[in-house]
Structure formats: C-alpha cells, structure tokens
C-alpha positions in Angstrom: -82.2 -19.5 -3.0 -82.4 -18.2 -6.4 -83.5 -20.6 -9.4 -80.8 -22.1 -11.2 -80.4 -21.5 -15.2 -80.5 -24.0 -17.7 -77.2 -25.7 -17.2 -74.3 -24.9 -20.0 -73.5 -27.6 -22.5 -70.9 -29.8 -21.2 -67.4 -29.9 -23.1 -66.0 -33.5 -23.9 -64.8 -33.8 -20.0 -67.8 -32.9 -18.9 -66.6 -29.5 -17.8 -69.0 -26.2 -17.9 -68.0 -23.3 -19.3 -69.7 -20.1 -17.7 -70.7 -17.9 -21.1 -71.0 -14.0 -20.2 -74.5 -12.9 -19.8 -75.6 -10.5 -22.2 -76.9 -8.3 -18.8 -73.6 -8.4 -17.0 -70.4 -7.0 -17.7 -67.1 -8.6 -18.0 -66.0 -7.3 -14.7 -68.4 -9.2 -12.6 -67.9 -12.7 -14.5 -64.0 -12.5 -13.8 -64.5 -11.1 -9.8 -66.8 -13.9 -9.5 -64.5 -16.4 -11.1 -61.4 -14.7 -9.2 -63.0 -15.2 -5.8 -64.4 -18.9 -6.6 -60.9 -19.8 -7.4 -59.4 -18.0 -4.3 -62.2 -19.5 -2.1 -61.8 -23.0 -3.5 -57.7 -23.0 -3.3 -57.9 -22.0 0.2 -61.1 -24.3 1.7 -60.9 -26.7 -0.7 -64.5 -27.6 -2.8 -66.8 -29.2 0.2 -65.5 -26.1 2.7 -65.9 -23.3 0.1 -69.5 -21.6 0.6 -71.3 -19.5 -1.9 -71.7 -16.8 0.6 -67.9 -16.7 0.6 -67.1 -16.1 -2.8 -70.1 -14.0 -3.2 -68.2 -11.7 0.0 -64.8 -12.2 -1.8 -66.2 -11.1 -5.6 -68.4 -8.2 -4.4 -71.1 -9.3 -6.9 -74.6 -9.9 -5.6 -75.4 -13.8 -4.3 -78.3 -13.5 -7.7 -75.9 -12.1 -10.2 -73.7 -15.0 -8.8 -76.3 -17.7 -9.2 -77.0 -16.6 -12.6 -73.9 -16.8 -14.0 -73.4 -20.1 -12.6 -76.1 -22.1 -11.4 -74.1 -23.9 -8.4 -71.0 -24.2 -6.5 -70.2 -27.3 -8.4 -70.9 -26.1 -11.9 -68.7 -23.0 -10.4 -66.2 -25.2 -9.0 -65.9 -27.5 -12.8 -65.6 -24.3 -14.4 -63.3 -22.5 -12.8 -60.6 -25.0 -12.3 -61.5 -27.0 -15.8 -60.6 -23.2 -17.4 -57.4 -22.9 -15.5 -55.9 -26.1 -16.1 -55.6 -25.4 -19.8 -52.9 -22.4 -19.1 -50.7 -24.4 -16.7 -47.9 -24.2 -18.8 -48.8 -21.2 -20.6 -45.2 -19.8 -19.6 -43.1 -23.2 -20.6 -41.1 -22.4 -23.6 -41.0 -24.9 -26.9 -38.8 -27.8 -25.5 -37.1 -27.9 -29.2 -36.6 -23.8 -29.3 -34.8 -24.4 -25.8 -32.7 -27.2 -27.4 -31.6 -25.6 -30.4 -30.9 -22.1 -28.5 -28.4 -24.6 -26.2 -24.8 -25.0 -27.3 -25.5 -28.6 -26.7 -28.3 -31.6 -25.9 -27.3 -32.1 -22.1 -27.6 -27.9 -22.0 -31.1 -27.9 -23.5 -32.5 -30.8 -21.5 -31.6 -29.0 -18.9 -32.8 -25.6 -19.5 -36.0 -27.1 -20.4 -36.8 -29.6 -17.6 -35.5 -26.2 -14.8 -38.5 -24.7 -16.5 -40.7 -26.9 -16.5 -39.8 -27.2 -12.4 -40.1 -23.7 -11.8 -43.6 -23.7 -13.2 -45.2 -27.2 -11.6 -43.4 -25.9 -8.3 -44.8 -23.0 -8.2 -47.1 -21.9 -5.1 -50.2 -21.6 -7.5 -49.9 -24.7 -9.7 -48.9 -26.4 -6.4 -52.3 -25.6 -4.7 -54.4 -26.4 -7.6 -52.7 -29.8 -7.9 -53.3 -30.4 -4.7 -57.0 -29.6 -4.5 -57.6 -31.7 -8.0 -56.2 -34.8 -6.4 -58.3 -33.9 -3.5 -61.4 -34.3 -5.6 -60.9 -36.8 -7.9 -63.3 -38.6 -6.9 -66.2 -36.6 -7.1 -64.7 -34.8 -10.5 -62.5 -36.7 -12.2 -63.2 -35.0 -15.7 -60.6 -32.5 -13.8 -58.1 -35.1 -13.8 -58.6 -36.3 -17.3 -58.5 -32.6 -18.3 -55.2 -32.5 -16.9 -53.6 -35.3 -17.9 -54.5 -34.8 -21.5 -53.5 -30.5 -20.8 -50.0 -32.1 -19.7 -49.5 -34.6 -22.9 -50.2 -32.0 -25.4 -48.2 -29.2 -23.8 -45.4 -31.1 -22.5 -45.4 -34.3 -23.2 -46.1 -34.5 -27.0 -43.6 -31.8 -28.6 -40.7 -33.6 -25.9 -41.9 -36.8 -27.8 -41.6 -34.7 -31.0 -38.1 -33.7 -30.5 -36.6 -36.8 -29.1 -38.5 -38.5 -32.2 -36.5 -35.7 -34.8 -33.4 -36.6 -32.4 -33.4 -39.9 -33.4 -33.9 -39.4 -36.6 -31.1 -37.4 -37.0 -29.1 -39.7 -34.7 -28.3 -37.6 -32.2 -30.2 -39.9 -30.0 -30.9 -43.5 -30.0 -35.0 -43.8 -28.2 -37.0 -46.4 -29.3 -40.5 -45.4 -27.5 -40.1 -41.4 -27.4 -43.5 -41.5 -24.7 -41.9 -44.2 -22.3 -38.6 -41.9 -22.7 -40.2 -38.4 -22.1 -42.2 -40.3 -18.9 -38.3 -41.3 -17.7 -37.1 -37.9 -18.4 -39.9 -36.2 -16.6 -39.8 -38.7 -13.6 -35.8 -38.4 -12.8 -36.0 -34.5 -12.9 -38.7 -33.0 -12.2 -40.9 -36.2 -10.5 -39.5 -36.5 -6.8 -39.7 -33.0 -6.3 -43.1 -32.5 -7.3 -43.9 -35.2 -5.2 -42.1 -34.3 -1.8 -44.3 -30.6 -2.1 -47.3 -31.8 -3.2 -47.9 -34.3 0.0 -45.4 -32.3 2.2 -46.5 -28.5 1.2 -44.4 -26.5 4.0 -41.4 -28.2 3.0 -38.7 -25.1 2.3 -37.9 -25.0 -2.0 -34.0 -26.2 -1.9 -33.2 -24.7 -5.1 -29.2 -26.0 -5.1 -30.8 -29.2 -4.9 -33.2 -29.4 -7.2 -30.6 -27.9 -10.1 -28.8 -31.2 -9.3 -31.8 -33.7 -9.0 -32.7 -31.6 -12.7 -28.7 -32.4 -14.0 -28.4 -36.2 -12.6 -31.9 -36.7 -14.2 -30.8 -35.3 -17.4 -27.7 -37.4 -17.0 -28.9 -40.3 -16.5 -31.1 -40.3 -19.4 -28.2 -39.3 -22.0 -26.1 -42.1 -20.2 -29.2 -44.6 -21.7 -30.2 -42.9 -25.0 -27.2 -41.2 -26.3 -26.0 -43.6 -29.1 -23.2 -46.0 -28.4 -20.2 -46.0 -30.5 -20.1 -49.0 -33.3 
C-alpha cells in the first residue's frame, strides 16, 4: 500500500480538508471526492473500500492515496465538506416573510422549503449515514448541528426576535420557539424517512403537517388582544 502523507491540519471539528496537490489537476481531486461520496452513501463507511472508489473515480489507487492518506481522512473530508452546503438552496427566512402578503403565508413558504431540501433523496442519505457513524466521527455530528443553527436556526431566531420587537409576535425565547416551529412542521416527517427510507413522499400531507404546524405556533405566539 502506498505511504500515507503527512496528515492535513485538522479544522476546529476535527475534520480534514483534502488541499489540491500542486502535481494533480482539479479534475482528479473532485472524481476522487465524487466517487468517495457515491461509494460511502451507498455502502456506508466500514463497507466502502478504497478499491471501490478508486474503480468509481478512474484516478490511480497512488494518486488516490496521495491526495488523501486513508479511507477515514477521505471519509471526514468528504462528508465534513458537504455538510456546509446543506442548505445552500434555502432562501432568507425573513426575505420569504416579507415577500408573503402575511406571517402565516411566510412561515409557511419558508418551512415547505426547508422540507423540500431536508427531504430530499441526497440530504436524506447523508443524514442517514452521519447518524450511522456517530460514533466513530462525531465531529460530523457537531459539524452539522452547528451548519443547521447558523443557516437555519439563527436568522429564524433573528426574525422572530425583530417580530417581537415590532409586536407582530409575542416569543419570549426566539431558540426554544424556532426548535417548536421546526419540530411541528418539518420534524415528524423527517423522522418517518429517515428510519423508514422506502416510505412513498405524501406531498398533500406534508403541506398540511407544514400548515397545522405553522398554525399551531401562531395560535401560541401571536399576541393576545389587551
């Protein structure tokens, strides 16, 4: 087997990043990061092989090795640098409220989204095979919990806080809200298809899990008349 190379520093997870080689071209680092992924979302990390990947990238099993050192710096690398664009497509939760004609319209709007990206096939499968290996890399779950409160979590917080302020709503802990929020609408769902993958996608009913959530948490936070 080829020698590894001197491991990459680590980033404050503890997550590798695989630099280009000056020797090797852009191509080859993002087949062999392409094919990792592919291999490790299908087999899972203990299943996946090297020879695998190095069949599915097309690179040679050295120029592999080089860039990476092993299949677990491969694995914490790949996966630690796709966690950071999960929700790469999910609008501004306040642009999507103030484009809404009203608050119920815009919770709405934005929590849909937010369902249509955690439910999809891709982000699906990757949740699934993080949980799967927590254990042995939990920097991956710490990565994506802290990817989730700064992408999603944090500007909901931000605009239920401005909410408030400007009495359209009455929440006194924005985070325990936005947990509430995210839980009635978009939780079960994301639940039932990560244990339960080949359950069919009932859209109907997931726009009306999405509306009673969104409904039941204006029925608690909307202000009360005095």
């Amino acid at each position: 087997m080829p020698a590894e190379t001197t491991p990459d520093p680590l980033d404050e997870y503890g997550i590798p990043t695989i630099p280009d080689p000056s020797e090797a071209s852009t191509r080859k680092r993002r087949a062999i990061i392409d094919a990792a992924l592919a291999e490790f979302l299908a087999e899972g990390y203990s299943a996946a092989s090297m020879d695998a990947i190095t069949k599915r990238s097309g690179v040679s099993k050295a120029t592999v090795y080089k860039h990476v050192g092993s299949k677990e710096r491969l694995f914490l690398a790949v996966v630690g640098g796709v966690l950071p664009t999960t929700y790469a497509d999910l609008p501004p939760a306040a642009a999507t409220v103030a484009a809404a004609p009203d608050l119920r319209t815009g919770l709405i709007r934005h929590t849909a989204a937010l369902a249509r990206i955690l439910l999809s096939p891709g982000i699906m499968s990757l949740r699934r095979l993080v949980i799967g290996e927590i254990d042995r890399f939990p920097q991956l779950g710490g990565l994506w919990y802290r990817v989730t409160y700064d992408m999603n979590n944090r500007p909901l917080i931000d605009l239920l806080t401005d909410l408030t302020a400007r009495g359209a709503l009455d929440v006194p802990d924005p985070g325990l809200a936005v947990q509430q929020l995210v839980a009635t609408t978009v939780g079960i769902p994301q639940l039932v298809h990560t244990f339960a993958p080949t359950t069919p996608l009932d859209l109907p009913a997931l726009d009306a899990q999405i509306t009673a959530g969104v409904d039941l948490f204006l029925a608690r936070y909307t202000p009360k008349p005095t």
